[in-house]
N, C-alpha and C positions, 0 to 999 in steps of 0.2 A: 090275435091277442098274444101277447107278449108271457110267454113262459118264466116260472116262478125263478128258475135259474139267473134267464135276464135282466129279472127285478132286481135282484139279489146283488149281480156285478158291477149293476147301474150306479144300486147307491154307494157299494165300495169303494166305486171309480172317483163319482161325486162326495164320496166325504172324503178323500185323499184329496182330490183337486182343494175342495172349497181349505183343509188344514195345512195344504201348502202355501193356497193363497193368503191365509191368515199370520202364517207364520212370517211370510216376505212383509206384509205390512207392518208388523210388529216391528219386526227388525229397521224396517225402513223410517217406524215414527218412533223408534226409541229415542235417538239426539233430539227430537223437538218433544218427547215426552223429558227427558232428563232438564232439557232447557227450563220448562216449566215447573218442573219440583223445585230446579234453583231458584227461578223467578220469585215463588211461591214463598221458600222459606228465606229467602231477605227480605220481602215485602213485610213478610211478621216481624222479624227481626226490627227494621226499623219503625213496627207500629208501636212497638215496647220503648222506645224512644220519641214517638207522640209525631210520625211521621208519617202521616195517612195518603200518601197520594197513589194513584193508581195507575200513572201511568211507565209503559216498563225501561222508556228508556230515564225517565227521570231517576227511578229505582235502583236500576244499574249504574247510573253516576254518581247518586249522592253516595252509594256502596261503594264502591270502590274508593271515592276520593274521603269516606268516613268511618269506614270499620276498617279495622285490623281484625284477623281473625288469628286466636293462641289457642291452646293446647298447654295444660298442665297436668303434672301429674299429682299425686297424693296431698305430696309435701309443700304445695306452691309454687314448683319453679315450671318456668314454661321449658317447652321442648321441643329443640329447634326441628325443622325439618319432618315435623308432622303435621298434616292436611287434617285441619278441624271437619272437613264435610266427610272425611272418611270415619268418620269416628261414630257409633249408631251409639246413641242416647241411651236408649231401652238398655243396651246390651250392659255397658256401663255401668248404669246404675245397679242391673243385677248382681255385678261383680263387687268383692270384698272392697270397704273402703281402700285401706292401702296398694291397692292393684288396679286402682280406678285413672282413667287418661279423663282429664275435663275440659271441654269446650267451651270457649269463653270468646266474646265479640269486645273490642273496645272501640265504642264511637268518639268521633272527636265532634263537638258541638260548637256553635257558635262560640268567638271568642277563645274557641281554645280548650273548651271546659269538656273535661272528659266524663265520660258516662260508660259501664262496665255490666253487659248484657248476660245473663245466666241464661241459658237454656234448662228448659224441665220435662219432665216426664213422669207421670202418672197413673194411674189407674181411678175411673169413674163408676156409676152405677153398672153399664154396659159395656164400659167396654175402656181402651186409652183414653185418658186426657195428657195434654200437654201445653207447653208455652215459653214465654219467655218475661223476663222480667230484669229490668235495667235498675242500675246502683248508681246515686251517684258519688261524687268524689271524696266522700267523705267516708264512703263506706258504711251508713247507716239508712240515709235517705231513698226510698223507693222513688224516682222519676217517672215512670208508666210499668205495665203491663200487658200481656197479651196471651189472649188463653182459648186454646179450641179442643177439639174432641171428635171423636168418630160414630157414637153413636147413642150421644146421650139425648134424656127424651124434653123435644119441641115444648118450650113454653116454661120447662124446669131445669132440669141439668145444664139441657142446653143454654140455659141464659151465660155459662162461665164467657159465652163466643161473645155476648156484645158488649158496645163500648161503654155501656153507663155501668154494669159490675167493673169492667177492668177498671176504669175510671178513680173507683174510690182504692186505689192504693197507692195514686198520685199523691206525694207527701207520707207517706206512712214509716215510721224505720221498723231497723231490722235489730237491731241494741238497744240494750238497757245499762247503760253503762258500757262495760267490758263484756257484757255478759248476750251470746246470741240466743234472742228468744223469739225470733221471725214477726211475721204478720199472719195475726190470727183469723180467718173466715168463720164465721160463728152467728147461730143465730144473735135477733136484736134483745133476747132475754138470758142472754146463757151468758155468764161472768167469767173474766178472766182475771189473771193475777198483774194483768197490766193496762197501762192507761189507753186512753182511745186512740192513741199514735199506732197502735199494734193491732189494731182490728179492722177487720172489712165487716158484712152485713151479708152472710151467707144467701143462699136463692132461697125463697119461701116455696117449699114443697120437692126441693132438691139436697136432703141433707145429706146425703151420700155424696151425690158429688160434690158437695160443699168441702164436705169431712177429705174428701179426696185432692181437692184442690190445696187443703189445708196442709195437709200434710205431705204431698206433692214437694211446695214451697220451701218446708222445712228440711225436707230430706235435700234437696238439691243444690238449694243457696248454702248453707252450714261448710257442706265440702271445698268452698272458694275462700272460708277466711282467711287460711295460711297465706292465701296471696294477698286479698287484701291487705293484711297486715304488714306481709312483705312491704306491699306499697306505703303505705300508711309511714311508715319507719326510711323510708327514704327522702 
């Protein structure tokens, strides 16, 4: 019988081995772990432009040959020679507006017809929500959206992730005039001060992340008019 000392160096021996083995995998499936976060977050990028396919090399073609990725800062103007994937969303937003770098996609669509992707981020019942949500060239017109989350609950919050909630903000704007007043998520009894162009149809029994997504939307798009407008004036 094996003396308690034995025991003792055994497992040492084995949880050093099995943490060093752990450690070489990690390192070894980091590039095919990073590959697929990239995969991952174009794939959404161009669902928010009504672009559902699944397969990765289609995803990496139509990317490449139809977004542009910028970086702005405060005031609108882009800035050259900064990498949009370096830039973490969360962190961002925490920061004072006028210190704020923003990430911005521009797809080119059929015909030519440009389309201008906001990335978002949020806070839910449990936990983040986040997403992305496309302009188009007019600067007021909602084209798609796309919306997920980390660990909102199955059947309620969760609904922001499918496609018939994202769905109803096809056609929505984001103006009333001059004036930015987003798109509102709201129960189908709660009244807003604008017409049905401005509202979605909140989750039934998700009001928090409803209320979360709501104002998600409005905190992150707001911060892109200066360019818009930029654009708009050329």
């Amino acid at each position: 019988m094996h003396s308690n000392r034995y025991t003792f160096i055994y497992a040492i021996v084995l949880s050093v081995i099995t943490a060093v083995l752990l450690a070489f995998a990690s390192e070894g499936f980091r590039p095919l772990q990073e590959a697929n976060i990239a995969l991952d977050k174009k794939t959404n990028i161009l669902r928010s432009v009504r672009q559902y396919t699944t397969q990765r090399a289609e995803i990496e073609q139509i990317y490449q040959e139809r977004v542009r990725e910028i970086v702005l800062d405060a005031q609108g103007n882009e800035r050259a020679g900064v990498d949009a994937n370096a830039v973490v969303l969360k962190d961002e937003v925490a920061r004072p507006a006028a210190e704020r770098q923003l990430p911005l996609y521009e797809y080119t669509g059929e015909g030519g017809k440009k389309y201008y992707i906001v990335p978002m981020q949020g806070v839910g019942l449990w936990g983040p929500i986040w997403g992305y949500i496309s302009i188009e060239s007019d600067f007021n017109t909602v084209f798609g959206s796309y919306f997920d989350h980390k660990s909102e609950t199955p059947g309620l919050g969760a609904e922001i992730a499918e496609k018939s909630f994202q769905q109803q903000f096809e056609g929505k704007k984001i103006m009333e005039g001059d004036k930015f007043v987003s798109v509102y998520v709201v129960k189908k009894t709660d009244k807003i001060p604008y017409g049905p162009e401005h509202r979605v149809d909140g989750i039934s029994g998700g009001t928090i992340t409803s209320r979360g997504t709501d104002v998600m939307i409005k905190n992150c798009v707001e911060p892109y008019l200066a360019y818009f407008e930029k654009l708009r004036n050329q």
